[in-house]
N, C-alpha and C positions, 0 to 999 in steps of 0.2 A: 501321508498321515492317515487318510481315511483307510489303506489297506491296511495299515497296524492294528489300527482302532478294531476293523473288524475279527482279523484276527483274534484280538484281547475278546472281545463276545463271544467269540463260538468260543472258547475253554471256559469262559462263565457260563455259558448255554450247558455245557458238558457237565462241570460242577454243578450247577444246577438240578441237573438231571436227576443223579446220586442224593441231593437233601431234598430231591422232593419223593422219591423213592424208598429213604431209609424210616423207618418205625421205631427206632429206639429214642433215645435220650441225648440230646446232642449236648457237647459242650462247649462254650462261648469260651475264648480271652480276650481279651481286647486292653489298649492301654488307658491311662487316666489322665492326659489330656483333654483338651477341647475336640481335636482330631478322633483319636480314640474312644471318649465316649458317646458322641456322633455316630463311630462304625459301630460303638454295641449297638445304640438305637436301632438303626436301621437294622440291625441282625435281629434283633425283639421282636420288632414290628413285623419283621416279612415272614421271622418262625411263627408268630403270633396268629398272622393270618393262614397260616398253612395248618395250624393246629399243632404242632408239632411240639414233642416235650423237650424242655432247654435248660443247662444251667449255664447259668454267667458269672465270670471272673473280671474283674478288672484288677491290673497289675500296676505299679512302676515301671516295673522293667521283666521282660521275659528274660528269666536265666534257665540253665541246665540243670539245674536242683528243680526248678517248679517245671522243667519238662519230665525229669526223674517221678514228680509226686504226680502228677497228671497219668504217667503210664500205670502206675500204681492201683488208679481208679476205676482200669481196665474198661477207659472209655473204648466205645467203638466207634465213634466221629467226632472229629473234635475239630471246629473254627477259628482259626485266630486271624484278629482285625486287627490293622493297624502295629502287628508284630509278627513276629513269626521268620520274615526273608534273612537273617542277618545269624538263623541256629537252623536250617536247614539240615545239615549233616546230624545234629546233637536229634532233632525232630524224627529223621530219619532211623535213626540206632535206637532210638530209647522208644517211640511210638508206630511207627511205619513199620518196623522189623516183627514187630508183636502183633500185627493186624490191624491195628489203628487205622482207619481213614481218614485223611487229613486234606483241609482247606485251609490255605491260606491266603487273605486279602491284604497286601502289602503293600508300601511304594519305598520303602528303605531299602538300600544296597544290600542285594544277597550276597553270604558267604556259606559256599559250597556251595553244589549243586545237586539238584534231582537226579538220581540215579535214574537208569533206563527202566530196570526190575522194579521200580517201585511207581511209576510214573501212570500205572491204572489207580492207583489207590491213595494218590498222594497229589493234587492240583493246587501249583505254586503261580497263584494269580495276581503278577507283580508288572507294572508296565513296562520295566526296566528292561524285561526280559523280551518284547515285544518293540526295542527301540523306540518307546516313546520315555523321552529321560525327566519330565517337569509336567507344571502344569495339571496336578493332580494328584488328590491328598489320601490318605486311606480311607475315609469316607467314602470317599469320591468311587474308588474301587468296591469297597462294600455295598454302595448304591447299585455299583455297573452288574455286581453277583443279584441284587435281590432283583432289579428290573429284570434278570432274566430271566430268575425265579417265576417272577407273575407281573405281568405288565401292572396291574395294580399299584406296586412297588412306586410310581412315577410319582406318586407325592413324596414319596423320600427324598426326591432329590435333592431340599431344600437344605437338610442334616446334611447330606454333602459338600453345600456350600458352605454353611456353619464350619464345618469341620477344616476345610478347606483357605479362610481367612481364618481360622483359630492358628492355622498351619501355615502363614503367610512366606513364614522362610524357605521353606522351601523352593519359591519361585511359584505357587500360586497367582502370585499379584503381577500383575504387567508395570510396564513401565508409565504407561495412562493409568495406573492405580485403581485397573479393572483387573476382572477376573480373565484369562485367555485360555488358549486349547482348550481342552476338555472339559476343563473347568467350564468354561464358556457355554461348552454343550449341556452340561446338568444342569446349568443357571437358565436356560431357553425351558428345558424339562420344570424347575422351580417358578419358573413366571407363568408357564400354561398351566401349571396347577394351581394356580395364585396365591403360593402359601409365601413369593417373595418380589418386593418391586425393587425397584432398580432407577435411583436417578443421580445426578453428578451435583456433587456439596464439598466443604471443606472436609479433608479429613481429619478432625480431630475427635476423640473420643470422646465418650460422655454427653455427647451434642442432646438428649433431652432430661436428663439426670442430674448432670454435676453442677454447679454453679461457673461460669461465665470465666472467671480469674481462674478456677480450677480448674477447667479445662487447659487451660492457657498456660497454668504452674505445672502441671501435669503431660506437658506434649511432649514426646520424645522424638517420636518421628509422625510428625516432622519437627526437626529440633526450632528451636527460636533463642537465639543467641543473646542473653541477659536476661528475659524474658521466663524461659523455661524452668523449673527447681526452685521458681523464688516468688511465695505470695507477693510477697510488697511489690514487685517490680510485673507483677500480673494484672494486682490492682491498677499501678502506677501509669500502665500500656494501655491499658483500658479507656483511663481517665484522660489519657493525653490525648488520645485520636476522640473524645468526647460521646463515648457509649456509655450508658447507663447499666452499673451492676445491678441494680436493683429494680422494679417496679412495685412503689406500695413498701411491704415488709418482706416480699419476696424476691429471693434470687431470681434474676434472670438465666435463663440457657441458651446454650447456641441456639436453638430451635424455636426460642423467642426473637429471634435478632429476625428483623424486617430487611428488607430485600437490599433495601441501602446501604442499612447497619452492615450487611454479611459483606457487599462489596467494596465499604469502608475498610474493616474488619483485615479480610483478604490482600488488599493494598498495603496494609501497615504490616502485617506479616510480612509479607514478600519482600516489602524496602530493607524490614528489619536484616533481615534472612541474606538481602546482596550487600547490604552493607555490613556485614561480619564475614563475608566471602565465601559463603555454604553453596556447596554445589547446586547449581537447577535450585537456586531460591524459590523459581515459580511454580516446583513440585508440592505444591500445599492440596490442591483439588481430585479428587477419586471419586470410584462410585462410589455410595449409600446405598445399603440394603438394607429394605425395610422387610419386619415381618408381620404381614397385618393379622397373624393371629392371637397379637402379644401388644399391650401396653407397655409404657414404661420401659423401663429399663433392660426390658427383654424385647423392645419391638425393631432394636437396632443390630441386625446380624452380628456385626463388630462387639459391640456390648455380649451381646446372647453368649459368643462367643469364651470372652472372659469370663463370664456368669461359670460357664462349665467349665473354666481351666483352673476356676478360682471352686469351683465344686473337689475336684478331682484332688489339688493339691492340698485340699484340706480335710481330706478324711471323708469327704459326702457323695462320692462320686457317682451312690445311686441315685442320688436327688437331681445330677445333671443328669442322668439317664430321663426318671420323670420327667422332666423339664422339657427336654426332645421329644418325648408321646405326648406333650401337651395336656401334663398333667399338674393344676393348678393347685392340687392343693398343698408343696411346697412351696409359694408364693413369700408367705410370711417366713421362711431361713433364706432366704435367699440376699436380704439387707447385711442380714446377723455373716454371712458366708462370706460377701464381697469386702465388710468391711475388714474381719480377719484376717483377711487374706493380704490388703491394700495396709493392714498394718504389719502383718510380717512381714513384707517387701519394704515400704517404709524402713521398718527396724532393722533390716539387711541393708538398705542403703547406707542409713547413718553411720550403720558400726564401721563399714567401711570407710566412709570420710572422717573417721576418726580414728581409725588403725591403719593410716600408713604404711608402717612398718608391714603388714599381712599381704603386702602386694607387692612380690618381686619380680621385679624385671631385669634381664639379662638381652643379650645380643641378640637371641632369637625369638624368644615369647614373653609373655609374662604371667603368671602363677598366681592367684587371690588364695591364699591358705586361709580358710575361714573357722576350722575346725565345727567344735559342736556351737558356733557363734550363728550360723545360717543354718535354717534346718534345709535337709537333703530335696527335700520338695519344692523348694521356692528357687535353688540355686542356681536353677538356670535359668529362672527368669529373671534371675537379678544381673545374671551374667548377660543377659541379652540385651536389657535396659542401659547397663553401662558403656557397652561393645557399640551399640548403636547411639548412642547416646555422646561420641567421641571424645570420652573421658580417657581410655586406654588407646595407644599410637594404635597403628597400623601393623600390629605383631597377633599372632595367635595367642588366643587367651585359651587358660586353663584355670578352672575354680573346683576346689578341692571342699567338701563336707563330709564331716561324719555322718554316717548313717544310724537308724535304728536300731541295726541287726551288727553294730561294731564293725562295720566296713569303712570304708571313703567312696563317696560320689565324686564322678568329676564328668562336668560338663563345660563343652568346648565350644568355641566361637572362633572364628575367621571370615575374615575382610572379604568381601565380596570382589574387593582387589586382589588379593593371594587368588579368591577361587578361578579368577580366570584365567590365569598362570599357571592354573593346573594342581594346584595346592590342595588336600582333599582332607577334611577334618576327620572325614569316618577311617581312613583307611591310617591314617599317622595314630589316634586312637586304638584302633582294633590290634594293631600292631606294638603298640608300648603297652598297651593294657595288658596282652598276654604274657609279656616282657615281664611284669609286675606281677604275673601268675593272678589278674582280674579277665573281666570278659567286657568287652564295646563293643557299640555300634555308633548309626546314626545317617550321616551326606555329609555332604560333600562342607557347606557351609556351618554345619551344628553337629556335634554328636557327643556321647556320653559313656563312661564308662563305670565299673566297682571295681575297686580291687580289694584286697585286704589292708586292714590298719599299718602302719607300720610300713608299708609300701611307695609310700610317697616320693623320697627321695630320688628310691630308684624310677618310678614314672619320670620323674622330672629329667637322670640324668637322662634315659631311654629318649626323651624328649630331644634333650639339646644335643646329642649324636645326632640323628636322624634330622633333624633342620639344619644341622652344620654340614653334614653331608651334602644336603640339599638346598645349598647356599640360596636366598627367597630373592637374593638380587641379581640373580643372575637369569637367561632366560629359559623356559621351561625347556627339561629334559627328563628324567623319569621323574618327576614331581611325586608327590605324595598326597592322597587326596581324603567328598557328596553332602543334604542341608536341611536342618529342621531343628525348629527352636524345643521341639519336643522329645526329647533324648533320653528323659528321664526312666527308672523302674521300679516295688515291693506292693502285699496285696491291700488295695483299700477295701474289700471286701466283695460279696458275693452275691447275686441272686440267682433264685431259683422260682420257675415258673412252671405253666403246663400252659401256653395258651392264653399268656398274659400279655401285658399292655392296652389295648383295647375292642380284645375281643379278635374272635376269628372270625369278623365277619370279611365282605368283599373276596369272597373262594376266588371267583375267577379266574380260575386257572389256564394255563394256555401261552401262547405266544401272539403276538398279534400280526393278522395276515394282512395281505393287498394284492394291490396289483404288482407289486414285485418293484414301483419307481423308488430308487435312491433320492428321498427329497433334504434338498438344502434347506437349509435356514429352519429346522421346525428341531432343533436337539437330538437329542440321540433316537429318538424313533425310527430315522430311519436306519440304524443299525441292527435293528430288532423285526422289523420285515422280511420275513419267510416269501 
């Protein structure tokens, strides 16, 4: 691993080179995710300190129309975070071909590849590419460009991590419901900068925010069998193992529960959890990352996390950008944003437990036709809450919305069982989708497509050919396949800066020298030793 790893640096080192070299006007894309607006930060911040003039796009989804208007602009460098591996070819013909220099910071499954002729002027910095296949989100890779950028860079690492639990599907999260590989290495980078600590709690959400029974009506995973979707019976669970919701007139939170209470708490879960037959009942406990530069509801990485996924999908996605520079004074939208957000998913939930009929299942998958019922932003996060949530078997899901712009979104789920079988969400999408004359991506476990209105059918039939071909109960043979609950794409808007965020100061420029020792255990520094 570590010669990969180094590998993956020196072409960062290389790109690097080039944005610390170039004088013009760079432009940013990056997606609207928790992930993706994480990679913008860190791209703000490190253009920021370099002085460097920038604009910023955050998107939905990169398609080939917005790589068509982008050449148009007749950038001469242009970064894309968090998108980009998956139009390679489309990036290539429409910007590369016209002088564009291009960066891109990626970990989604490339399709097509870097041409030879174009490989001075066009650096596709994906780890995919370097056989490191998990463990590592576009942030994550965005950090690894800007650390090489300028050692400085080393407090980004934290937005890597942010960005990297916003991005858990991918296989961020270990099976000890820590962070692992590289991941592992930015979070050592995040604690010596002290912008993140690190200790082992229950994982459920909300732990210093929500109230006590809503944490508990509100867990998905880890699910809790009777428990979970239903106040009454959160209160009920509470009441029975003899914890107090309240103290005074105030709600209690996880984070009031005392050391007994948490291991009372923890017990009654687990009993609950093996006696309804859930896998590994005793998978309740993970890390907690804390961020102590944040109160509240932003001090809990997990939280922070949603805070920006719930920015993004709701039109605000430069306010999760501020958010990332530690810039307080959107503090007050940030109630007004979560709760929005936690009521369109809400209201995407219900309509489905009461439209039946809109979720057809067949032999081989099953289909949530949601129409203009869910809007296109939220749909995969309602798809992911379901999917894990063991409401849908053990079949590939497909959830169909209208878009803004009269298209259909469809975002895909599959079983962590299919995916080890070989079963691959992005490539059975990328493949019906253009079937249906739309465009996909995504992994292995998540991914997303558009196609045109009117298309639906045929997605579907393209669908149930291709899984019939590829009978899922038999054993793996040229299977169909890659994972991220982030799949989504359209533009939430833009900025523009000269040197913004907070200042160009810390120049520092350089790389950081030694004695040349490869040292374990201290993060990625020593990959950055000349």
């Amino acid at each position: 691993m570590k010669e990969k790893v180094e590998v993956l640096i020196k072409k960062c080192i290389t790109a690097a080179d080039t944005v610390r070299l170039f004088s013009g006007k760079i432009r940013l894309v990056s997606h609207y995710d928790a992930d993706g607006i994480c990679s913008a930060a860190i791209m703000v911040k490190a253009l920021s300190r370099e002085g460097k003039d920038f604009h910023l796009t955050i998107v939905k989804q990169l398609t080939s129309d917005m790589i068509e208007n982008l050449s148009k602009e007749k950038n001469e460098l242009v970064i894309f975070t968090d998108v980009g591996s998956g139009l390679l070819e489309i990036i290539q013909e429409k910007l590369v071909s016209r002088g564009t220099r291009v960066i891109i910071l990626d970990h989604h499954e490339k399709q097509g590849e870097v041409q030879e002729k174009n490989s001075e002027i066009l650096y596709h910095i994906n780890p995919l590419d370097f056989g490191i296949s998990e463990n590592i989100s576009g942030s994550g890779v965005t950090y690894l460009f800007a650390r090489a950028l300028n050692p400085v860079n080393k407090d980004l690492s934290v937005l890597g991590i942010i960005g990297a639990i916003g991005d858990s599907q991918t296989g961020s999260i270990g099976e000890n419901w820590g962070l692992m590989g590289l991941n592992k290495e930015i979070l050592k980078d995040a604690e010596a900068s002290g912008r993140i600590k690190v200790e082992r709690g229950l994982r459920l959400w909300g732990r210093k925010t929500r109230p006590l029974h809503k944490v508990l009506e509100y867990s998905i995973d880890p699910y809790i069998p009777g428990v979970s979707g239903s106040e009454s019976r959160s209160v009920q669970f509470l009441q029975d193992i003899g914890i107090k919701l309240k103290e005074g007139k105030k709600w209690r939170t996880l984070s009031d529960l005392s050391e007994e209470e948490t291991k009372k708490l923890a017990s009654a879960i687990i009993a609950e959890r093996a006696m309804n037959g859930e896998e590994n009942p005793e998978w309740i406990f993970g890390d907690v990352y804390e961020l102590p530069e944040w109160n509240g509801e932003l001090s809990d990485a997990n939280e922070f996390a949603t805070v920006l996924n719930a920015c993004g999908k709701t039109g605000n996605a430069y306010i999760g950008v501020a958010l990332c520079l530690l810039d307080k004074n959107y503090m007050h939208e940030v109630e007004n944003i979560l709760a929005s957000y936690r009521k369109e998913i809400g209201k995407a939930l219900s309509w489905i437990e009461q439209h039946k009929e809109a979720v057809r299942e067949t032999e081989h998958a099953i289909y949530v036709m949601a129409g203009n019922n869910i809007s296109e932003h939220i749909i995969s996060n309602v798809v992911s809450i379901l999917h894990k949530s063991g409401v849908f078997s053990d079949k590939p899901v497909f959830a169909f919305a209208k878009t803004e712009d009269g298209k259909v979104k469809i975002s895909v789920r599959i079983s962590e069982n299919l995916v080890n079988i070989g079963v691959n969400a992005r490539e059975i999408t990328v493949r019906v989708a253009a079937k249906a004359s739309g465009e996909g991506g995504g992994h292995s476990g998540a991914a997303g497509a558009t196609i045109p209105e009117g298309n639906e059918e045929i997605f579907i039939r393209e669908v149930e050919n291709l899984l019939k071909q590829n009978n899922l109960n038999t054993a793996p043979q040229e299977k169909i396949i890659s994972s991220e609950a982030s799949d989504d794409g359209v533009k939430d808007g833009t900025t523009k800066s000269k040197g913004c965020g907070q200042g160009t100061e810390d120049k520092g420029r350089g790389r950081e020298t030694g004695n040349g020792k490869k040292m374990e255990g201290q993060g990625l520094v020593r990959y950055f030793i000349s």
